[in-house]
C-alpha positions in Angstrom: 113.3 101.5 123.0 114.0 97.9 122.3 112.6 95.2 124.7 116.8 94.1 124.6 118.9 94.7 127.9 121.4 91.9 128.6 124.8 93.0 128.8 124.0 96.9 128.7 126.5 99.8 129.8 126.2 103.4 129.7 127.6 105.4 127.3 131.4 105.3 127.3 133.4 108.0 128.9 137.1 109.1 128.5 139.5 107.0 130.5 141.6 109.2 133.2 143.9 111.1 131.3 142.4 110.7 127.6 140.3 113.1 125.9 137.1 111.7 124.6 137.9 110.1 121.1 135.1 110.0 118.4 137.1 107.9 114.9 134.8 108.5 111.8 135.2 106.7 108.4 133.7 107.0 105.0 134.0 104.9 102.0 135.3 107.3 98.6 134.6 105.7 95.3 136.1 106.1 91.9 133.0 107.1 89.6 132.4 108.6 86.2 132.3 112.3 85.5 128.4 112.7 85.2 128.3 111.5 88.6 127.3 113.7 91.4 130.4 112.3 93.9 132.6 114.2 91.7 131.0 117.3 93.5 130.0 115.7 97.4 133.1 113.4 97.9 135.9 116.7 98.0 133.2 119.0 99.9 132.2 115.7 102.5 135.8 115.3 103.1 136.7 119.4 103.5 133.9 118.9 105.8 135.4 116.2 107.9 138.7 118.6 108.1 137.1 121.8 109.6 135.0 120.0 112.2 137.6 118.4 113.3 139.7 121.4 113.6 136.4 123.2 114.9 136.3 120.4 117.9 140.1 120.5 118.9 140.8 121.4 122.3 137.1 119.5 123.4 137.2 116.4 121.2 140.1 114.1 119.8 138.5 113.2 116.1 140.1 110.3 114.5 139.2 110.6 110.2 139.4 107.1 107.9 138.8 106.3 104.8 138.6 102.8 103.1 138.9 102.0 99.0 139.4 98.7 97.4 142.4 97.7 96.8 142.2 97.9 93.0 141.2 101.2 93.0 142.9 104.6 92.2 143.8 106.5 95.2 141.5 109.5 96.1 143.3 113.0 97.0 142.6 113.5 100.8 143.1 115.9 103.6 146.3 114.9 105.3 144.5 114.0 109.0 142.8 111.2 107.2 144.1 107.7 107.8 143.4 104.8 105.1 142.4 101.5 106.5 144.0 98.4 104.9 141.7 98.1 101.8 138.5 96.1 100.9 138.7 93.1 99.0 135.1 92.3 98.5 131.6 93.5 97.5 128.3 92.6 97.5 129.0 90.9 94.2 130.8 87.8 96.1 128.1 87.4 98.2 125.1 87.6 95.5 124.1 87.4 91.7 122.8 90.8 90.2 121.2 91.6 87.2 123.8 95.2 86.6 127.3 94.5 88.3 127.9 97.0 91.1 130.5 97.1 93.2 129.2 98.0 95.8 130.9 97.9 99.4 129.2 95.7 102.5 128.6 98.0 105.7 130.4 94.9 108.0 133.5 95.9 106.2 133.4 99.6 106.3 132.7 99.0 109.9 135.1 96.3 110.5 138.0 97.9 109.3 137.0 101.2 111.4 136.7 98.9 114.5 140.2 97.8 114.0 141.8 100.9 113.3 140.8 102.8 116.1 140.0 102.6 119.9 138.0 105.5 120.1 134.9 105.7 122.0 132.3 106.2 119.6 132.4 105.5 116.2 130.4 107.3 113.1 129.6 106.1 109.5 128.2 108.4 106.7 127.7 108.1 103.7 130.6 109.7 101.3 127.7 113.0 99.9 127.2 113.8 103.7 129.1 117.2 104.5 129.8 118.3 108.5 128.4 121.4 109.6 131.7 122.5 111.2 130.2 122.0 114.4 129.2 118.5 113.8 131.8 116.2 116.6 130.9 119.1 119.2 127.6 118.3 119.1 127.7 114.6 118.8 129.5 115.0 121.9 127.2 116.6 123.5 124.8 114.0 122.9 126.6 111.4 124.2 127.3 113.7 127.4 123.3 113.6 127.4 123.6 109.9 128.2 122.9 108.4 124.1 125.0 105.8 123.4 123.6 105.6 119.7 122.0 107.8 117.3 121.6 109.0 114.2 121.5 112.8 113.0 119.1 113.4 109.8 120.7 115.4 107.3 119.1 118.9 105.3 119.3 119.0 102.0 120.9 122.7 100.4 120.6 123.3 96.6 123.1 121.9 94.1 124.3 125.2 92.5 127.6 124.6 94.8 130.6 123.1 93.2 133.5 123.7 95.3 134.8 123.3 98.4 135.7 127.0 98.4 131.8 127.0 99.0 131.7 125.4 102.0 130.6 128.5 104.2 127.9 129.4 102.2 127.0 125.6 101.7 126.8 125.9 105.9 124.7 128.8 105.8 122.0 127.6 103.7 119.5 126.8 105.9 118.0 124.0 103.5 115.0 121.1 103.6 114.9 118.4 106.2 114.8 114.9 104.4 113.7 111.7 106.0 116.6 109.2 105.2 119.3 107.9 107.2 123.0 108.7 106.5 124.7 109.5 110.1 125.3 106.8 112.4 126.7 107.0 115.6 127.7 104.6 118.2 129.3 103.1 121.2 132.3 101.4 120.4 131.2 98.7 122.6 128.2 97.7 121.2 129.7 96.9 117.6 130.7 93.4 118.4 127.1 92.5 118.5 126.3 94.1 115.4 124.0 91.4 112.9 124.9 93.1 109.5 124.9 90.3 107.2 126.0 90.7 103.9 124.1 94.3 103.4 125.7 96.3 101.2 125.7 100.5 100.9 124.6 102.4 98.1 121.4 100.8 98.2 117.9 101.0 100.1 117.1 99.6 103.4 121.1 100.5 104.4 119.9 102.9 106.7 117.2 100.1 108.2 119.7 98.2 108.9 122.2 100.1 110.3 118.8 101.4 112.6 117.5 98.2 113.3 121.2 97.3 115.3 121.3 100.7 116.5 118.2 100.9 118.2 118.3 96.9 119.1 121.3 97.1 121.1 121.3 100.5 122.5 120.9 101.9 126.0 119.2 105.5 124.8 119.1 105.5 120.9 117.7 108.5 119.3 116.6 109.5 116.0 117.9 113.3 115.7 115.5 115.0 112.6 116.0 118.8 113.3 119.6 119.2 114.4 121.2 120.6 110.8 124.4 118.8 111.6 125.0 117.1 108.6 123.9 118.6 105.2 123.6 116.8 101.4 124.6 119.1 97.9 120.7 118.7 95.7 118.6 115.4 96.2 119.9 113.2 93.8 118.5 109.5 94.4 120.6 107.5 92.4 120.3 104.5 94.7 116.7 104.7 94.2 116.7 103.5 90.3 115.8 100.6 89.0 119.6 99.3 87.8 119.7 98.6 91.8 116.6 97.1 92.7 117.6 94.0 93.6 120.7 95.2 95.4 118.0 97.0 97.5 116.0 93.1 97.8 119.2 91.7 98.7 119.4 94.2 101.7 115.5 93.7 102.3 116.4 90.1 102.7 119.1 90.9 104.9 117.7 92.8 107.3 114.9 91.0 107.9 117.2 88.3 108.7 118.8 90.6 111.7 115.7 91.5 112.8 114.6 87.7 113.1 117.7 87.0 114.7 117.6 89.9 117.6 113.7 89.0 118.4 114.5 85.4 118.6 117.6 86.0 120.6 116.8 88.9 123.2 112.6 88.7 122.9 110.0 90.8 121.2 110.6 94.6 120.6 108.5 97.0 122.2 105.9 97.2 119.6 105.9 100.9 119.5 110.3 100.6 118.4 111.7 101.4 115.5 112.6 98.0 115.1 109.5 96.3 115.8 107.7 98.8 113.0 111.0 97.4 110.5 110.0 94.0 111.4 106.4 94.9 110.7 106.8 95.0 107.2 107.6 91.2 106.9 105.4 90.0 109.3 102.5 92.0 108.8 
């Protein structure tokens, strides 16, 4: 746990009245055929659907998505909501030797911020499927007194196609992976955020989104054995070399964060995640 405590609450509860409200968004892209979003994106946002309909009666789940605004519209489920549209990418903020357009986090979470007034708030990437039980156990966790963490995904074989599969997709037990994809917070922590100009699609995403997480927190928690969340095959597209300096640019970025939240609230506890992040700049 960060050495950060100024301003802290506990976890947010339900006002008197109100069911406890958990608003998720996720970012669907337009991409070519050979890519393998044509597959995760309709199965990630199936997913969404039947946990949400798993969780009614416990949980009010609030489901957004946010495109560009030049971009063709993506068949949904009808309980999603579209937030008004992005207008930038990375590619305004930085030069690049492949263009990519590729989204910033601060306005994925910006616009989810703005849309809803729910007590917690989740990101994941657009190839992360719900196990249907997935907002009943976030829940849960937050009952447990965590007002941030993130849920490790398993990773099931890519011979599923459809969303037809989705049962048998749940079933699979699968392989653990060690990468970061779930996010989970107080709503009331987000206005502190330090996100920069990072950018998904990219590596040290997941750092960064961690690095606030874990800074600002109460009772952050990384959860690596909870098969929650699940990913179709282990593509690692953001891993090539097209994107390496997308993945600098991020680098860059969050050490910037990190800097800033040690120089603002003190050192981390040199055993946090966040100090070990910071580690790799300062040695």
């Amino acid at each position: 746990m960060s050495m950060i405590t100024a301003g802290r609450r506990g976890p947010a509860e339900p006002r008197r009245g109100h069911p406890f409200r958990i608003a998720h968004i996720v970012h669907p892209v337009i991409v070519p055929a050979a890519s393998d979003l044509v597959v995760a994106q309709p199965v990630t946002f199936a997913s969404m659907d039947h946990a949400r309909e798993f969780a009614r009666g416990a949980v009010a789940i609030e489901l957004f998505a946010v495109q560009y605004h030049d971009e063709e519209r993506l068949q949904l489920p009808a309980a999603f909501r579209r937030t008004p549209d992005l207008t930038r990418s990375v590619l305004d903020v930085g030069s690049f030797r492949k263009r990519r357009k590729l989204a910033l986090i601060k306005d994925i979470l910006d616009a989810l911020y703005a849309a809803s007034s729910a007590e917690y708030l989740v990101y994941t990437n657009v190839d992360i499927a719900l196990q249907p039980y997935f907002y009943a156990t976030a829940a849960a966790l937050v009952a447990r007194g965590h007002d941030a963490f993130v849920i490790n995904r398993r990773t099931i074989r890519d011979r599923y196609r459809d969303p037809a599969d989705i049962p048998l997709m749940c079933a699979e037990l699968g392989e653990p992976h060690r990468g970061w994809d779930c996010f989970v917070f107080d709503r009331r922590l987000y206005p502190r955020f330090m996100l920069g100009t990072a950018c998904i699609g990219t590596d040290w995403i997941g750092r960064m989104m961690i690095a606030n997480l874990a800074a600002l927190a109460k009772n952050f928690r990384v959860f690596k054995d909870l098969h929650a969340t699940f990913h179709i095959g282990n593509e690692k597209a953001w891993s090539s070399g097209d994107v390496r300096d997308y993945a600098e640019h991020n680098k860059n970025e969050c050490r910037r964060t990190l800097e800033a939240f040690d120089a603002e609230y003190g050192p981390f506890d040199r055993k946090s995640l966040p100090r070990k992040f910071l580690g790799k700049f300062t040695g």
